[in-house]
Backbone bond lengths (Angstrom), bond angles and torsions (degrees), N, CA, C in turn:
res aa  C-N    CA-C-N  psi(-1)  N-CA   C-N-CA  omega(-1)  CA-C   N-CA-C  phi
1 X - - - 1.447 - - 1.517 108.73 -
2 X 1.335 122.82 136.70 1.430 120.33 -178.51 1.555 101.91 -114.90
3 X 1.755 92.31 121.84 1.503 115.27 -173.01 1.342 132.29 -108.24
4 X 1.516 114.92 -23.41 1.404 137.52 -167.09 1.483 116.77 -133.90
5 X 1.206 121.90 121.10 1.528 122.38 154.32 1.296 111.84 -79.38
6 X 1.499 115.88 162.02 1.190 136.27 161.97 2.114 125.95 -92.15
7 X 0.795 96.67 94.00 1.334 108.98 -169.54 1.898 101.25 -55.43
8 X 2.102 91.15 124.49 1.739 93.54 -170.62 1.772 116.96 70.77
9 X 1.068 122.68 4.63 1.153 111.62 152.38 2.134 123.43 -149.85
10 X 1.389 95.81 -127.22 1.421 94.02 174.77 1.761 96.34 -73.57
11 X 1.709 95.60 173.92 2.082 109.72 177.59 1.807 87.17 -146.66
12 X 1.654 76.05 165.37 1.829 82.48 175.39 1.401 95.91 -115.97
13 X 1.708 134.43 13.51 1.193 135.31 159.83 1.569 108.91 -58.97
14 X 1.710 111.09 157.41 1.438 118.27 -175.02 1.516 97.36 -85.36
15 X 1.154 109.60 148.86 1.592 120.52 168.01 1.909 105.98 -81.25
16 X 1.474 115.01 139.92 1.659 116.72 162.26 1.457 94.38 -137.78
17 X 1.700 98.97 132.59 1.415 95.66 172.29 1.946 107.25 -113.52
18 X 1.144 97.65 156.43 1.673 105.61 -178.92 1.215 118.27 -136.54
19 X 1.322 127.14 136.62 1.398 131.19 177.47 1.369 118.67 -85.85
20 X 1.902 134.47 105.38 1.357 121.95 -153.70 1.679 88.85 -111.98
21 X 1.362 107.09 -163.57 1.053 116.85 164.19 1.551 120.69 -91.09
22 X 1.348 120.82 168.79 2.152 114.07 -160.98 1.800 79.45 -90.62
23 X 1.074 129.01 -16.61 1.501 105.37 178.88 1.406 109.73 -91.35
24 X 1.436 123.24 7.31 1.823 116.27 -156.83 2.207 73.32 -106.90
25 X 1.250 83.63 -30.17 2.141 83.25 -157.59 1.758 101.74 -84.54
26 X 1.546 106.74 -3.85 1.909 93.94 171.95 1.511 79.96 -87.88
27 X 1.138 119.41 -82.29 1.578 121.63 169.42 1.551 118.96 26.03
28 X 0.854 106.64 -71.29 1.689 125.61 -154.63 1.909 78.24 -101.28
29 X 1.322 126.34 -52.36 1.505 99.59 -167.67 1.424 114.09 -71.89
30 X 1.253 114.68 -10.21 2.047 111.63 165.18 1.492 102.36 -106.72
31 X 0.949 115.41 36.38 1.807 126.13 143.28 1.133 116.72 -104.64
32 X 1.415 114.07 -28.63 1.865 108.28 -176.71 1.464 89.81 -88.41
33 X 1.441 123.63 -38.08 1.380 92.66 -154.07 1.579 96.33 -90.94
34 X 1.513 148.26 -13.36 1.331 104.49 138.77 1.507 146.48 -45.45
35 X 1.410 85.72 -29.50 2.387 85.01 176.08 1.122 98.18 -86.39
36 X 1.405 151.55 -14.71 1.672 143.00 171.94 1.109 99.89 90.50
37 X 1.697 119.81 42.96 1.228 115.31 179.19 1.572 113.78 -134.35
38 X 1.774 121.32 174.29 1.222 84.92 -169.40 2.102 99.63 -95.52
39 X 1.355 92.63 -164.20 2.152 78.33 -179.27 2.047 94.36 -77.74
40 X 0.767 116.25 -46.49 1.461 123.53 160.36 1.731 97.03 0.88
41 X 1.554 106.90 -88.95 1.519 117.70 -177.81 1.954 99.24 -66.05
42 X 0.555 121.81 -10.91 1.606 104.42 -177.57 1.290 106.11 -87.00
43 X 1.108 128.18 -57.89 1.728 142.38 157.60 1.068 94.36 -12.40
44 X 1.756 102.97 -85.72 1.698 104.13 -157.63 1.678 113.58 -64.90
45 X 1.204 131.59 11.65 1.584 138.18 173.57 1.432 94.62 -87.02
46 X 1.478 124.85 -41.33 1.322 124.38 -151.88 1.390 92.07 -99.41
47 X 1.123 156.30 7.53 1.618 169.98 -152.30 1.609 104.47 -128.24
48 X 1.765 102.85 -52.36 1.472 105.44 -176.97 1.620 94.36 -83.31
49 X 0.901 156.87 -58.87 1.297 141.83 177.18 1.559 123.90 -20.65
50 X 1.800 92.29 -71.30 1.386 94.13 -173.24 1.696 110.95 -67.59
51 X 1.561 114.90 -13.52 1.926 103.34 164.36 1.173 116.24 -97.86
52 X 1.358 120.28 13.35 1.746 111.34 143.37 1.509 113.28 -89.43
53 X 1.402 124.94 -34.13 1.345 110.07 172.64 1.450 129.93 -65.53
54 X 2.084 111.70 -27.44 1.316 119.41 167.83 1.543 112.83 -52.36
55 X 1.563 106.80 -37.10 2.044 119.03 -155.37 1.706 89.32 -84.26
56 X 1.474 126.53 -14.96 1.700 118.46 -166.29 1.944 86.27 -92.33
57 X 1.335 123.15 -41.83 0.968 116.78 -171.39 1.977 118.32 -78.91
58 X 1.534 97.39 -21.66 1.490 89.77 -163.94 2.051 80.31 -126.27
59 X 1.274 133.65 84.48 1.195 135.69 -173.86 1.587 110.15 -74.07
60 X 1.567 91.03 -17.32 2.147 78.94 179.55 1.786 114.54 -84.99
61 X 1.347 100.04 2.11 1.664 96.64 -170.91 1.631 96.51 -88.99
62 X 1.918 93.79 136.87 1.389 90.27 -171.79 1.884 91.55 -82.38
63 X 1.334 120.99 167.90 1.353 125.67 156.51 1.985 98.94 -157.37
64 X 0.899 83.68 154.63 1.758 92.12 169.65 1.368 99.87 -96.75
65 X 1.892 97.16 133.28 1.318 92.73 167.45 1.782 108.29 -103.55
66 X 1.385 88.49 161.89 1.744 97.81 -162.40 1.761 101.34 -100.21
67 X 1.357 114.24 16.32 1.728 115.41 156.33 1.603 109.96 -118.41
C-alpha cells in the first residue's frame, strides 16, 4: 500500500492529473503559498476531505484509507 511521500523529492504516492480552470489553479496556487505548501499538498487535503465526507455518507463503499 503506498502511504507516504517524501517531501522535496521522489513519493511512492500515485500521480492524477486534472484539467481545472486558470482561475481555480491561481486560486489554489495563493492558497499553498499562504500555508507554505505546495498546491500538490493542498489538492490532495481537499481530495482526502471530500472522501471522508463521501465514506460518512455512503459507509458500505469499501475504500482504503491512506492515514
Amino acid at each position: 500500500m503506498k502511504t507516504r511521500g517524501k517531501m522535496g523529492g521522489k513519493t511512492d504516492l500515485d500521480r492524477v492529473v486534472a484539467y481545472i480552470p486558470a482561475e481555480w489553479k491561481k486560486e489554489l496556487e495563493q492558497w499553498a503559498q499562504t500555508e507554505e505548501r505546495s498546491v500538490s499538498w493542498v489538492v490532495s487535503k481537499l481530495i482526502d476531505k471530500a472522501l471522508q465526507e463521501r465514506r460518512m455518507q455512503h459507509p458500505s463503499s469499501k475504500v482504503v484509507n491512506m492515514r
